[in-house]
Each structure stands twice: as C-alpha cells, then as structure tokens.
PDB file with one MODEL, atoms N, CA, C and O in Angstrom:
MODEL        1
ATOM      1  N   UNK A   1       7.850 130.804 -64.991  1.00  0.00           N
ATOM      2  CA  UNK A   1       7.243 129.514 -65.253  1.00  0.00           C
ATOM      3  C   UNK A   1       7.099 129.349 -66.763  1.00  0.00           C
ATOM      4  O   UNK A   1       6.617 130.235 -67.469  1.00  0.00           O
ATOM      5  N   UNK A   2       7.479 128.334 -67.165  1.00  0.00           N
ATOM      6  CA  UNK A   2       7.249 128.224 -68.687  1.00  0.00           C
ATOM      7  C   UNK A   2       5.922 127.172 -68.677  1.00  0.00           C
ATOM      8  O   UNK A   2       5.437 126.427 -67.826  1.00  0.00           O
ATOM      9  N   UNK A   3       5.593 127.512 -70.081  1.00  0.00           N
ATOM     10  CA  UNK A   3       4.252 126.520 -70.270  1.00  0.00           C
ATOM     11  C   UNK A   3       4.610 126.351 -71.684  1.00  0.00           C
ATOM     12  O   UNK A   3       5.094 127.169 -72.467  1.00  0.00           O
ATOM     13  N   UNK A   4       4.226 124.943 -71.878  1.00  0.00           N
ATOM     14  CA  UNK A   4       4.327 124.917 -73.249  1.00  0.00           C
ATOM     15  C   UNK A   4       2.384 124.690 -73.741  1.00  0.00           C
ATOM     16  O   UNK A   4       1.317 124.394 -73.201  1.00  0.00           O
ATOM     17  N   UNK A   5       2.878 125.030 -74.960  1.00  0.00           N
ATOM     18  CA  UNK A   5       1.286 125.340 -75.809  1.00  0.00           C
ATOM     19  C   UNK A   5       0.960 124.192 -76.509  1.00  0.00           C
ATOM     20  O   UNK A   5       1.715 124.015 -77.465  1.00  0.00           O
ATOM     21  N   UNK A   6       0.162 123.407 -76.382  1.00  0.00           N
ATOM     22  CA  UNK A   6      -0.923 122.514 -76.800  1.00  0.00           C
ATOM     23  C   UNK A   6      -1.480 122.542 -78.521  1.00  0.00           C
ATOM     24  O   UNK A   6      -1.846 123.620 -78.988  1.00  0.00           O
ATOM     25  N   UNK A   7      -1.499 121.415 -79.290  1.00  0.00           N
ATOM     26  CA  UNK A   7      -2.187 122.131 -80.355  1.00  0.00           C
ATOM     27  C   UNK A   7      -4.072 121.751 -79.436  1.00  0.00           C
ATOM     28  O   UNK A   7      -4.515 121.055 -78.522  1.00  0.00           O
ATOM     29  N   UNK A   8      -4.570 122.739 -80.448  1.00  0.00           N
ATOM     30  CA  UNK A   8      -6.250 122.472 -80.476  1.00  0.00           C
ATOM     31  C   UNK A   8      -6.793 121.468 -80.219  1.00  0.00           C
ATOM     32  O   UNK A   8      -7.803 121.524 -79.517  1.00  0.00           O
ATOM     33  N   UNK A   9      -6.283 120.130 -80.729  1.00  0.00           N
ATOM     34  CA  UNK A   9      -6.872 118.706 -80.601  1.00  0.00           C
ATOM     35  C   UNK A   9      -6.339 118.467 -78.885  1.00  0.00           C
ATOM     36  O   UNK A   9      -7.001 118.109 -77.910  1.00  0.00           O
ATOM     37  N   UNK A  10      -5.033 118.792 -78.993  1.00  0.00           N
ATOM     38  CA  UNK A  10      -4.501 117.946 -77.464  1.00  0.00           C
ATOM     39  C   UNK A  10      -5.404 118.851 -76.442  1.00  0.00           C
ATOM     40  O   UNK A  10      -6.192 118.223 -75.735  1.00  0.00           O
ATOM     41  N   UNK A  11      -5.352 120.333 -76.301  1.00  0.00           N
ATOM     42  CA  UNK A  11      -6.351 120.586 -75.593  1.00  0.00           C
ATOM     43  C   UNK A  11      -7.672 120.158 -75.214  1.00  0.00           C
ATOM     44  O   UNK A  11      -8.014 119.735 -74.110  1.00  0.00           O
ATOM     45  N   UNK A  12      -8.392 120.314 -76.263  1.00  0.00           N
ATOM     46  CA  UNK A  12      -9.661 119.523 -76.452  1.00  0.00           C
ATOM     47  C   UNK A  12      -9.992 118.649 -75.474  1.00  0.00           C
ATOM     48  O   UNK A  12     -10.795 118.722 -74.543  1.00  0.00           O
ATOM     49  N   UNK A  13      -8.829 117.350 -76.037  1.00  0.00           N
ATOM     50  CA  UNK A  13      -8.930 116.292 -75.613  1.00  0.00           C
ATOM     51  C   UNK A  13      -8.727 116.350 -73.901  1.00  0.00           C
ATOM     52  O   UNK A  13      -9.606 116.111 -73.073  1.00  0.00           O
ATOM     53  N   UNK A  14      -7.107 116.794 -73.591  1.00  0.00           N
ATOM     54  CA  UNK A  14      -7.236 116.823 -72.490  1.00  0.00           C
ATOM     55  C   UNK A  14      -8.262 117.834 -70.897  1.00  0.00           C
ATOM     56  O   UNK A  14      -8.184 117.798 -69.669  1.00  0.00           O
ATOM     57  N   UNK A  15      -9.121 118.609 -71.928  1.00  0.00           N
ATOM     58  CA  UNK A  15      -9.924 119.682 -71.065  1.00  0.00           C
ATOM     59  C   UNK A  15     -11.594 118.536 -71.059  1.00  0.00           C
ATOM     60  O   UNK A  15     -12.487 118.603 -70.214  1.00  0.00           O
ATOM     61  N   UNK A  16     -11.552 117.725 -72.099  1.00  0.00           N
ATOM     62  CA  UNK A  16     -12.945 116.502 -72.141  1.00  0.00           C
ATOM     63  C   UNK A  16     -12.441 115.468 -70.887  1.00  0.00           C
ATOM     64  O   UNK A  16     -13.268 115.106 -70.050  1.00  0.00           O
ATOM     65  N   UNK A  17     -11.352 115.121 -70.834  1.00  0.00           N
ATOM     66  CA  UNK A  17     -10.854 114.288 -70.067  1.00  0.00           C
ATOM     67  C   UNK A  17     -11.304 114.757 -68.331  1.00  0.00           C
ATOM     68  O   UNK A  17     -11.964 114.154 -67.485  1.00  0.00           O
ATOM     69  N   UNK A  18     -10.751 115.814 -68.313  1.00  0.00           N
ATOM     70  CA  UNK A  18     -10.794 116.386 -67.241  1.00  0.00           C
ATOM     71  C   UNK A  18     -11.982 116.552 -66.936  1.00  0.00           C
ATOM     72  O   UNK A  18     -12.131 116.258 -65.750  1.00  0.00           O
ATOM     73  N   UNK A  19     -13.145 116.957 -67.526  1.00  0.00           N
ATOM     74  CA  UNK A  19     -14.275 117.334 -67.157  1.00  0.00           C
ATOM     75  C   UNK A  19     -14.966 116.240 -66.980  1.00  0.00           C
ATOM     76  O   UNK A  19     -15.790 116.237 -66.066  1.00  0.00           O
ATOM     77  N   UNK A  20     -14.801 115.076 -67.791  1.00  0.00           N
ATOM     78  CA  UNK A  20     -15.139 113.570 -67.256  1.00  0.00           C
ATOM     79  C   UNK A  20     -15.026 113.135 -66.196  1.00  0.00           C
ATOM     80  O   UNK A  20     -15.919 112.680 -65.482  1.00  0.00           O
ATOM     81  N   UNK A  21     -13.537 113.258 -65.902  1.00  0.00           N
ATOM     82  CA  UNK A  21     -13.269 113.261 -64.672  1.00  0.00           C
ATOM     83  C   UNK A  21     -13.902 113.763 -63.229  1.00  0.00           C
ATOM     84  O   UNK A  21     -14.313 113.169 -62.232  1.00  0.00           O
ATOM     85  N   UNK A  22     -13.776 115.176 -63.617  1.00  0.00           N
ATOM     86  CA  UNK A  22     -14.777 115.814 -62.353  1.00  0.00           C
ATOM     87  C   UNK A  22     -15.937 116.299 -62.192  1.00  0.00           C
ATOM     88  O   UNK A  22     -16.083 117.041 -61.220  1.00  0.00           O
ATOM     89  N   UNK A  23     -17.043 116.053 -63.031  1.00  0.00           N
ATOM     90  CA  UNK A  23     -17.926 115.999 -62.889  1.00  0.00           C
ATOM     91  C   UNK A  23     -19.004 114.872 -64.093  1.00  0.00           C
ATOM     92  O   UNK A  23     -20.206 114.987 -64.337  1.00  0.00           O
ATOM     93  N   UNK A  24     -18.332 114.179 -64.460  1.00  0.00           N
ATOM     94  CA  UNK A  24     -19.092 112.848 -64.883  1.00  0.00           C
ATOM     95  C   UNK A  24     -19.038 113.039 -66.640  1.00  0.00           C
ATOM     96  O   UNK A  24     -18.754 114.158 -67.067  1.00  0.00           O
ATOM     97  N   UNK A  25     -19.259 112.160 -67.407  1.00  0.00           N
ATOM     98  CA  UNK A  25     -19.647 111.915 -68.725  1.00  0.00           C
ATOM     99  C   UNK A  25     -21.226 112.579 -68.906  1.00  0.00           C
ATOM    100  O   UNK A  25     -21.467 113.551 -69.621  1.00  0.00           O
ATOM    101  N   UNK A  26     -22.170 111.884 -68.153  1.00  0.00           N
ATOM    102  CA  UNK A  26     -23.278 112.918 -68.838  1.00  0.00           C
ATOM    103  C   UNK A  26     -23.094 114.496 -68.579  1.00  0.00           C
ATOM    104  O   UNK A  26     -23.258 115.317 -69.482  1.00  0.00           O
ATOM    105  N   UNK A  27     -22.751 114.832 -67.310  1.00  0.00           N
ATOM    106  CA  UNK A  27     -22.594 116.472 -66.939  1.00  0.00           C
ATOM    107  C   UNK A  27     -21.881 117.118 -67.905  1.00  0.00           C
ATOM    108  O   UNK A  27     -22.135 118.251 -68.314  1.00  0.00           O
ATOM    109  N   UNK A  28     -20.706 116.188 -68.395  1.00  0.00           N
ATOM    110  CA  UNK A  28     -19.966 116.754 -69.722  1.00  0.00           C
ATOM    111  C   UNK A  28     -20.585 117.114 -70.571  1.00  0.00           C
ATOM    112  O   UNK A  28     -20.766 118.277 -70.933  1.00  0.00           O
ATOM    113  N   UNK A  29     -21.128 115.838 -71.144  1.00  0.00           N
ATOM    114  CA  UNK A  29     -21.915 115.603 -72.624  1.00  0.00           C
ATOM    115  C   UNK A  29     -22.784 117.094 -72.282  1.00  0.00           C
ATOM    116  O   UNK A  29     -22.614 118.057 -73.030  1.00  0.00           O
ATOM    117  N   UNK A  30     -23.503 117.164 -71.367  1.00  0.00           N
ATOM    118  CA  UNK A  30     -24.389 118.195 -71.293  1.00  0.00           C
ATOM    119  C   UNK A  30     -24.130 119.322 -71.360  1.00  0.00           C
ATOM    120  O   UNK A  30     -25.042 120.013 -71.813  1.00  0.00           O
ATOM    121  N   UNK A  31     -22.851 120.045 -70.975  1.00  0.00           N
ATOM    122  CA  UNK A  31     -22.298 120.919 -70.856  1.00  0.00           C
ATOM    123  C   UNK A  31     -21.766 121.405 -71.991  1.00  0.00           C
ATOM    124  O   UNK A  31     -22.124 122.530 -72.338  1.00  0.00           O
ATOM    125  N   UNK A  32     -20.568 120.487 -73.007  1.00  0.00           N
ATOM    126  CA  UNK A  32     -20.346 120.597 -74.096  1.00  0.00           C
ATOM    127  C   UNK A  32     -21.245 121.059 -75.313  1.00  0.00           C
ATOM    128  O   UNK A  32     -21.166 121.898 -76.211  1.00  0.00           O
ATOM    129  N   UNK A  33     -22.258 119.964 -74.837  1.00  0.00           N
ATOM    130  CA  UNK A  33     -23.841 120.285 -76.002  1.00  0.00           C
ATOM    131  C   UNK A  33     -24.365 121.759 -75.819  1.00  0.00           C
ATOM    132  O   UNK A  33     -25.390 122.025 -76.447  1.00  0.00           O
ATOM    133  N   UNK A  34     -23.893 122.606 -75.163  1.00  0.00           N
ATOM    134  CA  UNK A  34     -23.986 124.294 -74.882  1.00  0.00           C
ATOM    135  C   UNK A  34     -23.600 125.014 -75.711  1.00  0.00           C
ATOM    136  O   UNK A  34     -23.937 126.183 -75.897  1.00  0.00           O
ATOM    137  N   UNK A  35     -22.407 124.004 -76.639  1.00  0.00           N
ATOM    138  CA  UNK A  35     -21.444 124.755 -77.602  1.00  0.00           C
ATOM    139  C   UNK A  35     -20.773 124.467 -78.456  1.00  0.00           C
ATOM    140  O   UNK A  35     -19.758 125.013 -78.887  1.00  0.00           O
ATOM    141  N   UNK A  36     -21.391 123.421 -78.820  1.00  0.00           N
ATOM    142  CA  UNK A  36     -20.281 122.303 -80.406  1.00  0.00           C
ATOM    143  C   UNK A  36     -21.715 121.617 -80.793  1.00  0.00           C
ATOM    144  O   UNK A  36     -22.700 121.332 -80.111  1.00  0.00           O
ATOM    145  N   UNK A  37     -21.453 121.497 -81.968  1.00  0.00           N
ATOM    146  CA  UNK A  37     -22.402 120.455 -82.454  1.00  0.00           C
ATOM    147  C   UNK A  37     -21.800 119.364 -82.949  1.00  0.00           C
ATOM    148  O   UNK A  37     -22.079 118.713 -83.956  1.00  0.00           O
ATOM    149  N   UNK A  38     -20.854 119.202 -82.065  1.00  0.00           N
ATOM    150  CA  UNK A  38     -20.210 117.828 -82.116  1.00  0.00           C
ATOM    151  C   UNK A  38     -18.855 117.885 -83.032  1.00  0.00           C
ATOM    152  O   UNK A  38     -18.706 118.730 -83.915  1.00  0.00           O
ATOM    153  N   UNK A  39     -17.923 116.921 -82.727  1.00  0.00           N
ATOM    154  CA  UNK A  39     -16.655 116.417 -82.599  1.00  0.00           C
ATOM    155  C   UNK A  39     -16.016 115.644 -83.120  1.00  0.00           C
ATOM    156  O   UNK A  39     -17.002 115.421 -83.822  1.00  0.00           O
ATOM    157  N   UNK A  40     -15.112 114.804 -83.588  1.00  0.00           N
ATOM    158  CA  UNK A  40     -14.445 113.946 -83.372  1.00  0.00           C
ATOM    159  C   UNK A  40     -14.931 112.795 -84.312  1.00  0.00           C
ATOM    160  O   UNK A  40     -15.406 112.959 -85.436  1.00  0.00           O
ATOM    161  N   UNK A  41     -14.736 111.602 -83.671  1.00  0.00           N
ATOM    162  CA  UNK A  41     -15.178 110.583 -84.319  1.00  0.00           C
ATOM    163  C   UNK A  41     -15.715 109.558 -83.109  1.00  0.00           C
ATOM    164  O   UNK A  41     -14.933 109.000 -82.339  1.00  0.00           O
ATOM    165  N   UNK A  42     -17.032 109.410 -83.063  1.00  0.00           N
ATOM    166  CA  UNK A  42     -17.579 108.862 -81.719  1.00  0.00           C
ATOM    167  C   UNK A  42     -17.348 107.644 -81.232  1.00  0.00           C
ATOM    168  O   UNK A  42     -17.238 107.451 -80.022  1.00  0.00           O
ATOM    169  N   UNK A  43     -17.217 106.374 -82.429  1.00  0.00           N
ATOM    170  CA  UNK A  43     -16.621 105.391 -82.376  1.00  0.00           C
ATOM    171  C   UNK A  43     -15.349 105.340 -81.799  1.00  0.00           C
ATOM    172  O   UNK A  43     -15.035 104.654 -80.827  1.00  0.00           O
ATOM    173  N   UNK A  44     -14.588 106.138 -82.473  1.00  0.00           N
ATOM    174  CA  UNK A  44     -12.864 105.600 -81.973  1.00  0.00           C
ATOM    175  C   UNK A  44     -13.341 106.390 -80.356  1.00  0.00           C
ATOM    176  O   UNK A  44     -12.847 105.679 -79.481  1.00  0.00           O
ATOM    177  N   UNK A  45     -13.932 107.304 -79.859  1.00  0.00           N
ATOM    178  CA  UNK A  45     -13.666 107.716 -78.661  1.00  0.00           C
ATOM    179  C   UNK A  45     -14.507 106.842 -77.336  1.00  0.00           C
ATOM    180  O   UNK A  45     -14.095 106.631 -76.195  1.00  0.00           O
ATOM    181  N   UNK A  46     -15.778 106.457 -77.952  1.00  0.00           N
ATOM    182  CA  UNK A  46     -15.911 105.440 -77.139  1.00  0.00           C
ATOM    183  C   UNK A  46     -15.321 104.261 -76.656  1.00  0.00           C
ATOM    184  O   UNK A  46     -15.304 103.716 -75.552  1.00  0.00           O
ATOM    185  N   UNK A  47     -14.623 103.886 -78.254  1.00  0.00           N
ATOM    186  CA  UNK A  47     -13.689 102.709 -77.705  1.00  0.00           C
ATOM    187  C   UNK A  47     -12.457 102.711 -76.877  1.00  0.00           C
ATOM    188  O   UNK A  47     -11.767 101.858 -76.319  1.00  0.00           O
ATOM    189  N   UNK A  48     -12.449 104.047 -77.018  1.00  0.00           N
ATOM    190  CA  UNK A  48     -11.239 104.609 -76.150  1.00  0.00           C
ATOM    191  C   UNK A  48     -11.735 104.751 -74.593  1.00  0.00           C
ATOM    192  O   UNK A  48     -10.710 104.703 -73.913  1.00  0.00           O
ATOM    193  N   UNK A  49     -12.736 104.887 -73.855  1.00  0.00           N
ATOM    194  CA  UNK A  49     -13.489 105.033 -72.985  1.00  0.00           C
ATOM    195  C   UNK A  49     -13.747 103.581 -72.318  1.00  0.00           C
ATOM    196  O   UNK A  49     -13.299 103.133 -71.262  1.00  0.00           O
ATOM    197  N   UNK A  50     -14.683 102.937 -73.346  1.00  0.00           N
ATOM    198  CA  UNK A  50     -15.099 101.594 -73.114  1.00  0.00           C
ATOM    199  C   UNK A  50     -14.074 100.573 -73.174  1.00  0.00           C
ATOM    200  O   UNK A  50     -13.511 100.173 -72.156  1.00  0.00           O
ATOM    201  N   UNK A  51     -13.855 100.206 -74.157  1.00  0.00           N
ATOM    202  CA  UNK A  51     -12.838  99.640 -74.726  1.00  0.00           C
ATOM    203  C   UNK A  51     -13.710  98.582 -74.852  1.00  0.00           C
ATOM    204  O   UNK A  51     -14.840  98.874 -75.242  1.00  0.00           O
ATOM    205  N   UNK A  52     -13.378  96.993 -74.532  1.00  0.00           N
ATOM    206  CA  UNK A  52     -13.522  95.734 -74.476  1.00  0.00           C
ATOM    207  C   UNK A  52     -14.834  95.206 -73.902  1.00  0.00           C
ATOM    208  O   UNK A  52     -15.401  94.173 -74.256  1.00  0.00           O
ATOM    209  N   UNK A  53     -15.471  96.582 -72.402  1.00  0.00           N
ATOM    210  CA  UNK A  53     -16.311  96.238 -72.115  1.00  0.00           C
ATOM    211  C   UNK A  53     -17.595  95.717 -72.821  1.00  0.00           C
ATOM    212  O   UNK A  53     -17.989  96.234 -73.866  1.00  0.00           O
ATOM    213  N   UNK A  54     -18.258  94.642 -72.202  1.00  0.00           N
ATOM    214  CA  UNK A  54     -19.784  94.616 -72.817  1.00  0.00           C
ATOM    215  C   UNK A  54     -20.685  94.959 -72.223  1.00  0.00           C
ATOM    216  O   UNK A  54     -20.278  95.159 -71.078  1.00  0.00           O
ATOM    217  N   UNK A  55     -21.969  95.216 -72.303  1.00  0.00           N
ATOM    218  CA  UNK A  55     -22.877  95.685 -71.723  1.00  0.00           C
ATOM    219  C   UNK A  55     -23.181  94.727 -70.081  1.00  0.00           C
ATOM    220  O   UNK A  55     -23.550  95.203 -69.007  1.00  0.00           O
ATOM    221  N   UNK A  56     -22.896  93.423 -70.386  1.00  0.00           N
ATOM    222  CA  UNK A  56     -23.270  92.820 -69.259  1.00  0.00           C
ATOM    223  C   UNK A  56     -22.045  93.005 -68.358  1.00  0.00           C
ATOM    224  O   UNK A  56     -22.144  92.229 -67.408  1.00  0.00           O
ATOM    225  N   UNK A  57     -20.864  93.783 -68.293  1.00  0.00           N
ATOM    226  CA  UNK A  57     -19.614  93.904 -67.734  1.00  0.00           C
ATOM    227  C   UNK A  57     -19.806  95.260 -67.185  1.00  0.00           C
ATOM    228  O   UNK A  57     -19.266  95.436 -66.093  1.00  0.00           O
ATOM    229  N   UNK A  58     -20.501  96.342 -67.728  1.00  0.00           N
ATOM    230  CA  UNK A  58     -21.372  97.401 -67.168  1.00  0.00           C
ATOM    231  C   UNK A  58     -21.940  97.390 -66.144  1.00  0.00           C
ATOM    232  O   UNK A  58     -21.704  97.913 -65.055  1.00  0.00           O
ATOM    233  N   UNK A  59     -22.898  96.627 -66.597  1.00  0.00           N
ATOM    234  CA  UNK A  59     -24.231  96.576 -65.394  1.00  0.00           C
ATOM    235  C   UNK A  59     -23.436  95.610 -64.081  1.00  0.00           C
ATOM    236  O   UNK A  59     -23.620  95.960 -62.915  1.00  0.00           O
ATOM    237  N   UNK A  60     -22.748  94.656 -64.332  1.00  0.00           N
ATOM    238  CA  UNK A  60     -21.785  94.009 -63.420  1.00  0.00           C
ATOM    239  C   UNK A  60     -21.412  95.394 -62.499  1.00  0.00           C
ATOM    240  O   UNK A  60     -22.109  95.788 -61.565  1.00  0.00           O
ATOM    241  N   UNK A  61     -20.325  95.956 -62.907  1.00  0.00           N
ATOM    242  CA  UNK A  61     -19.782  96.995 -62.384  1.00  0.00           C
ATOM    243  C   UNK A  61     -20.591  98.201 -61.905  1.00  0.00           C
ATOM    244  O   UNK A  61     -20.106  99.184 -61.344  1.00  0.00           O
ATOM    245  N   UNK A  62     -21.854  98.013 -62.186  1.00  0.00           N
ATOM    246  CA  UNK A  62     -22.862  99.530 -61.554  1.00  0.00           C
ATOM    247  C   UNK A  62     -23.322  98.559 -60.631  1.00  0.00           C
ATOM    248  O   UNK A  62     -23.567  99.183 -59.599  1.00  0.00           O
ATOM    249  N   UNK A  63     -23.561  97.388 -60.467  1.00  0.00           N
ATOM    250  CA  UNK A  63     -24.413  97.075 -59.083  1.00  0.00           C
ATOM    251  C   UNK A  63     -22.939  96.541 -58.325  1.00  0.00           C
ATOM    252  O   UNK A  63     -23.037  96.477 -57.099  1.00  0.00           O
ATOM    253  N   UNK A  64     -21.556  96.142 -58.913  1.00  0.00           N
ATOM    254  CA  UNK A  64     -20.776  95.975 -57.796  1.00  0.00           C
ATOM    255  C   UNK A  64     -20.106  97.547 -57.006  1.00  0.00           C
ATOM    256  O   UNK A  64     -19.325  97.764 -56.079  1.00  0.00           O
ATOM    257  N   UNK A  65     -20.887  98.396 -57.941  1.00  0.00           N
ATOM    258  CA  UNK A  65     -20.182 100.029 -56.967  1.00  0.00           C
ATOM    259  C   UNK A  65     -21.737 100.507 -56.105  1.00  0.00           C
ATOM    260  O   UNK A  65     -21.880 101.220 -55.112  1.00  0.00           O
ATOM    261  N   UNK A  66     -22.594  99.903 -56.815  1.00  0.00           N
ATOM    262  CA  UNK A  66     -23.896  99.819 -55.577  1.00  0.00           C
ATOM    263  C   UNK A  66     -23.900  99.349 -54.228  1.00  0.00           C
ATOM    264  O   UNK A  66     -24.116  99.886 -53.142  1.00  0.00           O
ATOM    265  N   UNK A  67     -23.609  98.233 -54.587  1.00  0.00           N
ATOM    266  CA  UNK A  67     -23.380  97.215 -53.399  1.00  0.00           C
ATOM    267  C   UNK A  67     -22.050  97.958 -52.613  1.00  0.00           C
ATOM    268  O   UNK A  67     -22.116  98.664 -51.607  1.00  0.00           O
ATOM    269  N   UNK A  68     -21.115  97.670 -53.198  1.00  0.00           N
ATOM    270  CA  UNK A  68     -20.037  98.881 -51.780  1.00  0.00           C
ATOM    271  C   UNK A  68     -20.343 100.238 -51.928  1.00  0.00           C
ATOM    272  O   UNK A  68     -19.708 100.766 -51.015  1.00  0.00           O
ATOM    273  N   UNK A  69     -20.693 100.752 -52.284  1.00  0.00           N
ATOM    274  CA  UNK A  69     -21.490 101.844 -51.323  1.00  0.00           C
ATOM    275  C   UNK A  69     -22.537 101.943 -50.408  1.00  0.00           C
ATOM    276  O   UNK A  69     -22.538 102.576 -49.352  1.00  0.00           O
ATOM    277  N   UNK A  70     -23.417 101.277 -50.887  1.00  0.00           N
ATOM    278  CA  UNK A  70     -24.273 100.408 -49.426  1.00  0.00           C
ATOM    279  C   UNK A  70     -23.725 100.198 -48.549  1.00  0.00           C
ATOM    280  O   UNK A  70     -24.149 100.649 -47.485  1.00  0.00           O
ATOM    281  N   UNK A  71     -22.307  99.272 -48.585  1.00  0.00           N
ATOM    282  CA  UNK A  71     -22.273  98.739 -47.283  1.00  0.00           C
ATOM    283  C   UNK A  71     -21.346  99.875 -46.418  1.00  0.00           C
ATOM    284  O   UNK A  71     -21.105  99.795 -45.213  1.00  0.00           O
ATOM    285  N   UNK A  72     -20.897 100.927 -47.312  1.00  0.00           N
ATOM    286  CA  UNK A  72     -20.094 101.819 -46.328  1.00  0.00           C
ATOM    287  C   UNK A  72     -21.224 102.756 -45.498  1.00  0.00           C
ATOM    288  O   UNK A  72     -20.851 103.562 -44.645  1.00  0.00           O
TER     289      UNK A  72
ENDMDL
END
C-alpha cells in the first residue's frame, strides 16, 4: 500500500476537519485546547466554516433541525 505524506498544515487541517466532523466543533475546540495554544488565523477559518451565514440564518437553522427532530 503506498501512502503519500502530508505536509504539517494539510494534516492539521485535515485531522480538525475530521474531528469536527465526528464529534462536533465544541468537543474539538475542547479537545485541541489540551494541547496548542492556538493556530492559524481564526478569521480566515471561520469564514471558511461559516462563510456568508448570519447570525439570524443560524438560529433559523438550529430551530429548523429542532423542529425535524421532534417530529421524527
């Protein structure tokens, strides 16, 4: 099996991704905060996350994943 090798950043990035993924942004944040005193550049990565959203497009989207989960 070959693997190819990652620099430092692409890892990073893609092992944050992943952990977002499976077990949430705060569980991350929390987890990470075990062992970096931080990263990156927070702006460009939120916007990378968020993007366009606004706060009222948020809260939209937390009570429309409320509401269908309720009804299942």
């Amino acid at each position: 099996m070959t693997v190819s090798t990652m620099s430092l950043q692409e890892l990073t990035s893609s092992t944050i991704q992943l952990l977002c993924r499976e077990i949430g942004v705060v569980n991350t944040a929390r987890f990470l905060n075990q062992f970096t005193v931080g990263q990156g550049n927070y702006t460009e990565e939120r916007d990378q996350l968020i993007g366009h959203w606004t706060v009222d497009d948020i809260v939209t989207e937390i009570q429309r994943r409320r509401t269908s989960t309720q009804q299942e």
